[in-house]
TORKE-954445 format. One record per residue (C-alpha): y, z, x. Coordinates in steps of 0.05 Angstrom, whole numbers, plus 5000, padded with zeros to 4 digits. Each point is the difference from the previous one (the first is absolute). Example, Ala and Ser with C-alpha at 12.3 -4.5 7.8 and 13.67 -1.06 7.14 Angstrom:
<sites>
(site (4910,5156,5246))
(site (5069,4987,5027))
</sites>
This chain:
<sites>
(site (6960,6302,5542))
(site (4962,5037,4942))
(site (4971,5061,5005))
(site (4919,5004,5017))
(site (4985,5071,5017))
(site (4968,5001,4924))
(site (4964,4941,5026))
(site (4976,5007,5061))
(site (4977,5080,4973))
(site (4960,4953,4951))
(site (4968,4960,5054))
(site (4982,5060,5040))
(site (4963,5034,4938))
(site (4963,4943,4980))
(site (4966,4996,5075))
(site (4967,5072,4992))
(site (4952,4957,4952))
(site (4930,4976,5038))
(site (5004,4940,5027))
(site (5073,4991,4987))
(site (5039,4970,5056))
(site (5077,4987,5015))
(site (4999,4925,4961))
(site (4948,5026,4944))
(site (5057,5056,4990))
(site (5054,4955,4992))
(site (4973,4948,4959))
(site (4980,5058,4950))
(site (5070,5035,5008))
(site (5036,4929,4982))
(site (4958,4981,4946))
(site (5006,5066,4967))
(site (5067,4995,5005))
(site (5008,4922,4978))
(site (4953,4989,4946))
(site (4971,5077,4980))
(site (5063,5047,4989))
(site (4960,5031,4950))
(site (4934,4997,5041))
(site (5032,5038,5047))
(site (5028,5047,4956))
(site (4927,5018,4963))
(site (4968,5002,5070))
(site (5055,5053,5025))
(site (4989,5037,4940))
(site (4924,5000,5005))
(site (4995,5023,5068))
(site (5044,5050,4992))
(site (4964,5034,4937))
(site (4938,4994,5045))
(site (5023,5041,5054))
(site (5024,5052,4957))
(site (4938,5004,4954))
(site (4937,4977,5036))
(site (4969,5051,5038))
(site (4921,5013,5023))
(site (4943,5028,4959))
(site (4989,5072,5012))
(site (4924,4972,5000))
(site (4984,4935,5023))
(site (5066,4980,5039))
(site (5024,4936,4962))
(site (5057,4987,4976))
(site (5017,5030,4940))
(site (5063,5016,4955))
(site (4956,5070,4971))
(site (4982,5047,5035))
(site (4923,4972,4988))
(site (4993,4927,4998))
(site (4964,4964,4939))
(site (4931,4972,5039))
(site (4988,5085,5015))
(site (5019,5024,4935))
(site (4952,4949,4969))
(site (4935,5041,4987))
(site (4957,4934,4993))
(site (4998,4993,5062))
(site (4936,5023,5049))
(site (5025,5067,5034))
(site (4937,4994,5058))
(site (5037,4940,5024))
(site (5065,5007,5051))
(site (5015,4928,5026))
(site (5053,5016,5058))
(site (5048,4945,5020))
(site (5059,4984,5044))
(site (5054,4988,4955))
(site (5019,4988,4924))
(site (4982,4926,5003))
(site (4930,5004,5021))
(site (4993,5049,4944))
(site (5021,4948,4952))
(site (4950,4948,5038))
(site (4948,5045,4991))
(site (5017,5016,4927))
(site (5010,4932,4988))
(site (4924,4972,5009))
(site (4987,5043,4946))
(site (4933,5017,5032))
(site (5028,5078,5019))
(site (5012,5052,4950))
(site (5005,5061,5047))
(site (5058,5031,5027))
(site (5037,4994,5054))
(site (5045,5031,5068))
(site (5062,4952,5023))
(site (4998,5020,5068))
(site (5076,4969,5010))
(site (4982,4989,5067))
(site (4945,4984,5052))
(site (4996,5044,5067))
(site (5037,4963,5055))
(site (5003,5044,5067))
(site (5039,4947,5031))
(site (5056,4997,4951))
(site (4994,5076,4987))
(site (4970,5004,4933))
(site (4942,5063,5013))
(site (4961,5028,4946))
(site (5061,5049,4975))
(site (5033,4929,4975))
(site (4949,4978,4956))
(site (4985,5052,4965))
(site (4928,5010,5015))
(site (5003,5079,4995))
(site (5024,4978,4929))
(site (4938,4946,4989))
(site (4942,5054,5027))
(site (5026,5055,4952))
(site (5003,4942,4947))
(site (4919,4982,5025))
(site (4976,5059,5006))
(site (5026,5025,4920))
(site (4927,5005,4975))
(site (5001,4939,4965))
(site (4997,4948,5040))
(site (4934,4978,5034))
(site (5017,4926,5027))
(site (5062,4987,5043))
(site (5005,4928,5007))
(site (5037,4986,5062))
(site (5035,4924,4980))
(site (5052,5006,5063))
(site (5019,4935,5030))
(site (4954,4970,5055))
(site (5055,5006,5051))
(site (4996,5043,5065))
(site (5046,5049,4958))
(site (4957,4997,4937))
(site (4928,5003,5042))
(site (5024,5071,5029))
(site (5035,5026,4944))
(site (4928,4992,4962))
(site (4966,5021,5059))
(site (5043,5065,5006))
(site (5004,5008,4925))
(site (4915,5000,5003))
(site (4992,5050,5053))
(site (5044,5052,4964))
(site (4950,4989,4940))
(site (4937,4986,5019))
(site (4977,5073,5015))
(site (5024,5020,4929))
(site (4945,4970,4951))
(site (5036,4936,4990))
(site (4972,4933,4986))
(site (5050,4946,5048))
(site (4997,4942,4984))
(site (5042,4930,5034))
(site (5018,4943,4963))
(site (4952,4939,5031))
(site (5025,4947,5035))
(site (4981,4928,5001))
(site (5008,4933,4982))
(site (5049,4978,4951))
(site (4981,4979,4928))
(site (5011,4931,4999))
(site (4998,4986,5079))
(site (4971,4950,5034))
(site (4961,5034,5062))
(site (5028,4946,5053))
(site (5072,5025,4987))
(site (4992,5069,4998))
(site (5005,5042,5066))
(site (4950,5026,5046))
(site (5011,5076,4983))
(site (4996,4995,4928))
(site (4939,4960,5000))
(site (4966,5048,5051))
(site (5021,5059,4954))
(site (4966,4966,4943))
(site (4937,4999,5040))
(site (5000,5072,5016))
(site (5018,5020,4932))
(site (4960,4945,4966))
(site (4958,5026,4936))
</sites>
């Protein structure tokens, strides 16, 4: 019987992924190993050389390979503007529309008492230093709408609000493109109260 510690090792690693489960894990593992030898190999090699080289922006959070990442060493951009958000991917949503040219704090995070993630784990000593640097006036709070993301703004806008800050939440309402009969109750009553 052939060895499949290597294997099995390979399985296990692959399920620390989101949404990764026991058969998604194997049928990765075995078509790796069947058709994309060399897939593997440049995948291997690629994560390693990311956990030895990226690291956090000494300002803004994000992942970075300098010790400053490139969107807050670019002086173009508006400096009264902070845009804080959860993680690196809703910074690229955000930077994506192309509609924002501020900068921004990756929070890494959201505060989750229940799965003991307090203030201390996001960084939010970090992001009100950040805030409060004399250049910003606006912190747009662009958390997610969960639970988690409504009181991480919430808690993030009561440490500010005394300081001479302008807060600011993204709105919420009814998708572009949407037909009203489809879309749910609480996003069309939010786009009444925050209707303009």
């Amino acid at each position: 019987m052939p060895d499949t510690n290597a294997l099995e090792a390979l399985i296990q690693s692959l399920r620390c992924l989101p949404g990764v489960g026991i058969k998604s894990a194997q049928r990765m593992a075995f078509h790796l190993l069947q058709h994309n030898r060399a897939g593997a190999q440049t995948l291997a090699k690629a994560l390693l050389q990311a956990t030895e080289h990226i690291q956090h922006c000494d300002r803004c959070h994000t992942f970075t390979e300098a010790l400053i990442c490139a969107t807050c060493l670019d002086q173009r951009r508006d400096a009264s503007k902070l845009c804080v958000v959860e993680t690196p991917a809703d910074q690229s949503a955000v930077e994506r529309t192309g509609a924002y040219r501020g900068y921004y704090f990756v929070l890494m995070g959201k505060l989750s008492p229940l799965d003991g993630i307090g203030p201390k784990d996001i960084g939010l000593k970090k992001l009100f230093d950040r805030a409060l640097d004399g250049s910003v006036h606006e912190v747009i709070l662009a958390t997610n709408f969960t639970a988690e993301g409504e009181a991480t703004a919430h808690v993030i806008s009561e440490g500010l609000k005394s300081r001479g800050l302008h807060l600011t939440r993204l709105a919420r309402g009814v998708p572009v493109g949407s037909e009203l009969e489809y879309v749910d109750l609480g996003t069309i009553a939010h786009a009444l109260v925050d209707r303009r």
